[in-house]
C-alpha positions in Angstrom: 65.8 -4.0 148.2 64.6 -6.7 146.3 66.5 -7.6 143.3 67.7 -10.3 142.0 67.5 -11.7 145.1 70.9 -13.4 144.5 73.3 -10.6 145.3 76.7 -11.0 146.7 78.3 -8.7 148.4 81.8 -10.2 149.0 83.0 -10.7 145.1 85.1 -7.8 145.1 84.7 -5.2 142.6 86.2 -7.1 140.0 83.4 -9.7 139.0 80.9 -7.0 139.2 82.6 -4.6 137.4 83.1 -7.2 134.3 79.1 -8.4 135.1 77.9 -5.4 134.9 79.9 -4.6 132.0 77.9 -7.1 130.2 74.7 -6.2 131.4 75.3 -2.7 130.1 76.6 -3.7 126.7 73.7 -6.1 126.7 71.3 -3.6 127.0 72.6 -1.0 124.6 72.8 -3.9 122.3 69.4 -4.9 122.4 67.8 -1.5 122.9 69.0 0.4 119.8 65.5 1.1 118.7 63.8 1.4 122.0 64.1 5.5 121.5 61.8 4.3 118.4 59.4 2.2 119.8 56.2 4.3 119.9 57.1 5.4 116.0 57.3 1.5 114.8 53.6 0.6 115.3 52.7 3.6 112.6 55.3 1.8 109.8 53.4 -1.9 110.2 50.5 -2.6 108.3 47.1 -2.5 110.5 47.1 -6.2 110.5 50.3 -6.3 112.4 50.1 -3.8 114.6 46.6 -5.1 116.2 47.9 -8.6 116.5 51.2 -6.9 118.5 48.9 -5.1 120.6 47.0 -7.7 121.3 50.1 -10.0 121.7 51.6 -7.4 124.5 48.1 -6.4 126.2 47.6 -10.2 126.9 51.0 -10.6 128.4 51.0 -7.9 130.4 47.4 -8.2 132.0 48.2 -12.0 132.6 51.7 -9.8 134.5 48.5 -7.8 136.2 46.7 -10.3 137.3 49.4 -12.4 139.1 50.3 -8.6 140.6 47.2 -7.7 141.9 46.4 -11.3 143.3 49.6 -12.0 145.5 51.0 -8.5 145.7 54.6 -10.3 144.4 55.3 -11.8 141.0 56.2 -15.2 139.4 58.9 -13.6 137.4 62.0 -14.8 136.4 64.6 -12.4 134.9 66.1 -14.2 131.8 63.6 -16.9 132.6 65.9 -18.1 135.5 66.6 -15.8 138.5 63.8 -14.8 140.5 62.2 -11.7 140.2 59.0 -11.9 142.8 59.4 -8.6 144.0 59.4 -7.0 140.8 55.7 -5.7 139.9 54.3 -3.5 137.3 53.3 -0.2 138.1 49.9 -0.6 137.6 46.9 0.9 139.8 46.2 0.0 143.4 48.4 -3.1 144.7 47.7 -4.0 148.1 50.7 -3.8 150.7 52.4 -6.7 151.6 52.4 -7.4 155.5 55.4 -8.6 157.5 54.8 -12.0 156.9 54.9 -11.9 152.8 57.8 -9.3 152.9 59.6 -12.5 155.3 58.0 -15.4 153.1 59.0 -13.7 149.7 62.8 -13.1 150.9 63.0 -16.6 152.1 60.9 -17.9 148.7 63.7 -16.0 146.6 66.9 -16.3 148.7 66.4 -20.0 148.8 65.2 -20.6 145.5 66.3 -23.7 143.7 68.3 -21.1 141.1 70.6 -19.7 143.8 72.5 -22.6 144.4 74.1 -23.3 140.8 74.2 -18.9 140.6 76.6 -18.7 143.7 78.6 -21.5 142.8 78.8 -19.7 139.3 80.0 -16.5 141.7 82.0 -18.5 143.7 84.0 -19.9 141.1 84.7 -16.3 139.4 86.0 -15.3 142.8 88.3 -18.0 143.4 89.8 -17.7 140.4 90.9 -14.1 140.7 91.7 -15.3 143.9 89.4 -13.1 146.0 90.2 -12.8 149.8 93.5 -14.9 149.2 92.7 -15.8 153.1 90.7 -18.2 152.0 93.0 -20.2 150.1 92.4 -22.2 147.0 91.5 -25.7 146.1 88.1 -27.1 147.5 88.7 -25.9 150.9 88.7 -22.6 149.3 85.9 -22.7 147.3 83.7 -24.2 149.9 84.5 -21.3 151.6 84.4 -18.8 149.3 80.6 -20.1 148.5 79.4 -20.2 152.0 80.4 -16.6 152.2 78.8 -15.7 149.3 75.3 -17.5 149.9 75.7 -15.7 153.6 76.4 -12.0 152.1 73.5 -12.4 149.6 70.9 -14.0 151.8 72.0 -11.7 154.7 71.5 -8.5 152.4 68.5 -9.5 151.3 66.7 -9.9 154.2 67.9 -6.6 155.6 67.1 -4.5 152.6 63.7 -6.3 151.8 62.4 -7.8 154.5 63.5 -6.6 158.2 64.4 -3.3 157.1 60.8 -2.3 155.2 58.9 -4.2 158.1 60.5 -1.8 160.5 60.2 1.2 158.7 56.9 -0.1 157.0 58.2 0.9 153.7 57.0 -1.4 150.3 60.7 -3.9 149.2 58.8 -4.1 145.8 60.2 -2.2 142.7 57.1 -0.6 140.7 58.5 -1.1 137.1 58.0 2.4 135.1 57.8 0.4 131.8 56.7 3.9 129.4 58.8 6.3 128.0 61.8 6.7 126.5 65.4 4.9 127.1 67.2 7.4 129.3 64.2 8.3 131.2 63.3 5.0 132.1 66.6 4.3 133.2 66.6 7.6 135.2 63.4 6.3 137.0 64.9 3.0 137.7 68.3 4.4 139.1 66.7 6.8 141.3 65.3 3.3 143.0 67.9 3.4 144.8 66.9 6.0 147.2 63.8 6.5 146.7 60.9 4.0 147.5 57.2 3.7 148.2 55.9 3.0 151.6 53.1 0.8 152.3 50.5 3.8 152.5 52.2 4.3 148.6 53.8 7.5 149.2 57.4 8.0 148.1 60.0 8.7 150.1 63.5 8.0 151.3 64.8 4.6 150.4 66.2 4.0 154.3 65.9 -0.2 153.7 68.4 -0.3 150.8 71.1 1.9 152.1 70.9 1.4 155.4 69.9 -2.2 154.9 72.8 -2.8 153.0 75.2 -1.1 155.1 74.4 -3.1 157.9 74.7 -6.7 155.8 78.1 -5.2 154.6 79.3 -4.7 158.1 78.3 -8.1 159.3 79.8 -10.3 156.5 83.2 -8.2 156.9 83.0 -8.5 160.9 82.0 -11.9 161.0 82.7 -14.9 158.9 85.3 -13.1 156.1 89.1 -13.2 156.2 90.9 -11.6 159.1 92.8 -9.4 156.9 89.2 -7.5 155.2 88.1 -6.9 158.6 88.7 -3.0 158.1 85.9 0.1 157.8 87.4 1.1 154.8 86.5 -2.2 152.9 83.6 -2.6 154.7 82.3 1.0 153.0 83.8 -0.7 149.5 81.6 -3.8 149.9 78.7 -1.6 150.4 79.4 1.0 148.0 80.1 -2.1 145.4 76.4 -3.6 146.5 74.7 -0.2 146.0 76.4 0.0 142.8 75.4 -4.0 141.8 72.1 -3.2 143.6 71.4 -0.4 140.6 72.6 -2.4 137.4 69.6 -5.0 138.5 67.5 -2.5 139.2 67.5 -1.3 135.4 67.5 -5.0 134.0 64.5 -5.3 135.9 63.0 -2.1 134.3 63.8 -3.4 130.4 63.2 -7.1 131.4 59.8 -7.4 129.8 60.8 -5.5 126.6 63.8 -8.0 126.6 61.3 -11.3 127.2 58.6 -9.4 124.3 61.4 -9.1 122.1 62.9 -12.8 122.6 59.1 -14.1 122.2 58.5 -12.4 118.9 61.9 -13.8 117.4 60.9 -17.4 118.5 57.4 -17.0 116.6 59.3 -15.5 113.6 61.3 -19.3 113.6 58.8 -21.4 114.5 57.5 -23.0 111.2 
């Protein structure tokens, strides 16, 4: 759909299961006041609370800008992965034609970040010794990170790219970014199947889950391990991506409270 743009499908349930353990605990960590984040600005002195404002409204028209300019962001979640089809949901964005959807999926997919990320994945899989058909050692891992930079670039280009050009539905995720906790959370789950198309109308999210069906099928009929050539783990790999495919989709919706949160704690250090 989008997304981190570095998904895997192939890791097993086990790596994601422990990743997006973190995430979760991550983000009930650093969101225990979020519920009270439209009450703090009345407990700061007037001083303060302009120069937040003023802090947040600058960042997020620069965020505007970028958005309304190239349709696609510069944004990197945690500074690092790409996040270019993430945009705020602000006003009237143009839709991108075929050739962005294409040219932002390739921009992403092949971004310098990916390389180090899937090795990262690789190396998680390998040593729960994922798809023992592979074998270990570096004949093992090679393979094992082949497949993985194949299931992730595959699935993204059929759930954001060749997918919404077809159906001429928008890959982008519209960040909610007002409310409270659970109902920005329900927003950004209900991503999943439902999405904008490019006249902006909302409707049935047919790129990601059928998108990501059909990337599932191919990595387990293809280039994977005789022995997870089956339907039934071919439905696991894509239920496991739909379920990966929804923890991002909710770091992406708290990312820039994350970042605003990280900035004002660096300012509070620097001398």
């Amino acid at each position: 759909m989008r997304l981190w743009v570095v998904k895997t499908n192939r890791l097993r349930l086990e790596p994601q299961i422990h990743f997006g353990a973190i995430v979760i605990a991550t983000l009930f960590l650093a969101f225990p006041a979020l519920a009270q984040q439209d009450q703090a600005p009345a407990q700061q002195p007037p001083s303060s609370q302009q120069q937040s404002h003023q802090g947040r409204a600058g960042e997020d028209d620069r965020n505007k800008n970028q958005s309304e300019q190239s349709g696609t962001s510069k944004d990197r979640l945690f500074f690092t992965l790409p996040n270019f089809l993430t945009v705020e949901n602000a006003g009237q964005i143009p839709p991108l034609t075929t050739g962005q959807k294409f040219k932002v999926v390739a921009r992403s997919s092949f971004d310098y970040v990916e390389f180090p990320w899937y090795g990262f994945l690789s190396a998680i899989s390998q040593a729960e010794n994922s798809e023992p058909g592979y074998g270990q050692g570096a004949a093992g891992y090679g393979k094992r990170y082949g497949a993985a930079f194949a299931d992730g670039t595959i699935e993204n280009f059929w759930t954001s790219a060749i997918f919404p050009s077809v159906l001429r539905q928008d890959p982008r995720f519209f960040q909610l970014g007002k409310g409270g906790f659970w109902h920005r959370t329900g927003y950004a789950v209900s991503r999943i199947f439902v999405t904008r198309s490019d006249s902006g109308h909302s409707q049935f999210n047919a790129s990601e889950i059928f998108g990501s069906a059909i990337a599932a099928g191919i990595s387990t009929y293809s280039y994977h391990p005789h022995a997870d050539k089956t339907l039934s783990n071919s439905l696991s790999v894509w239920g496991s991506q739909l379920g990966y495919d929804t923890i991002t989709i909710v770091v992406k919706e708290f990312w820039p409270d994350i970042r605003r949160k990280i900035s004002r704690k660096n300012k509070k250090k620097a001398p």
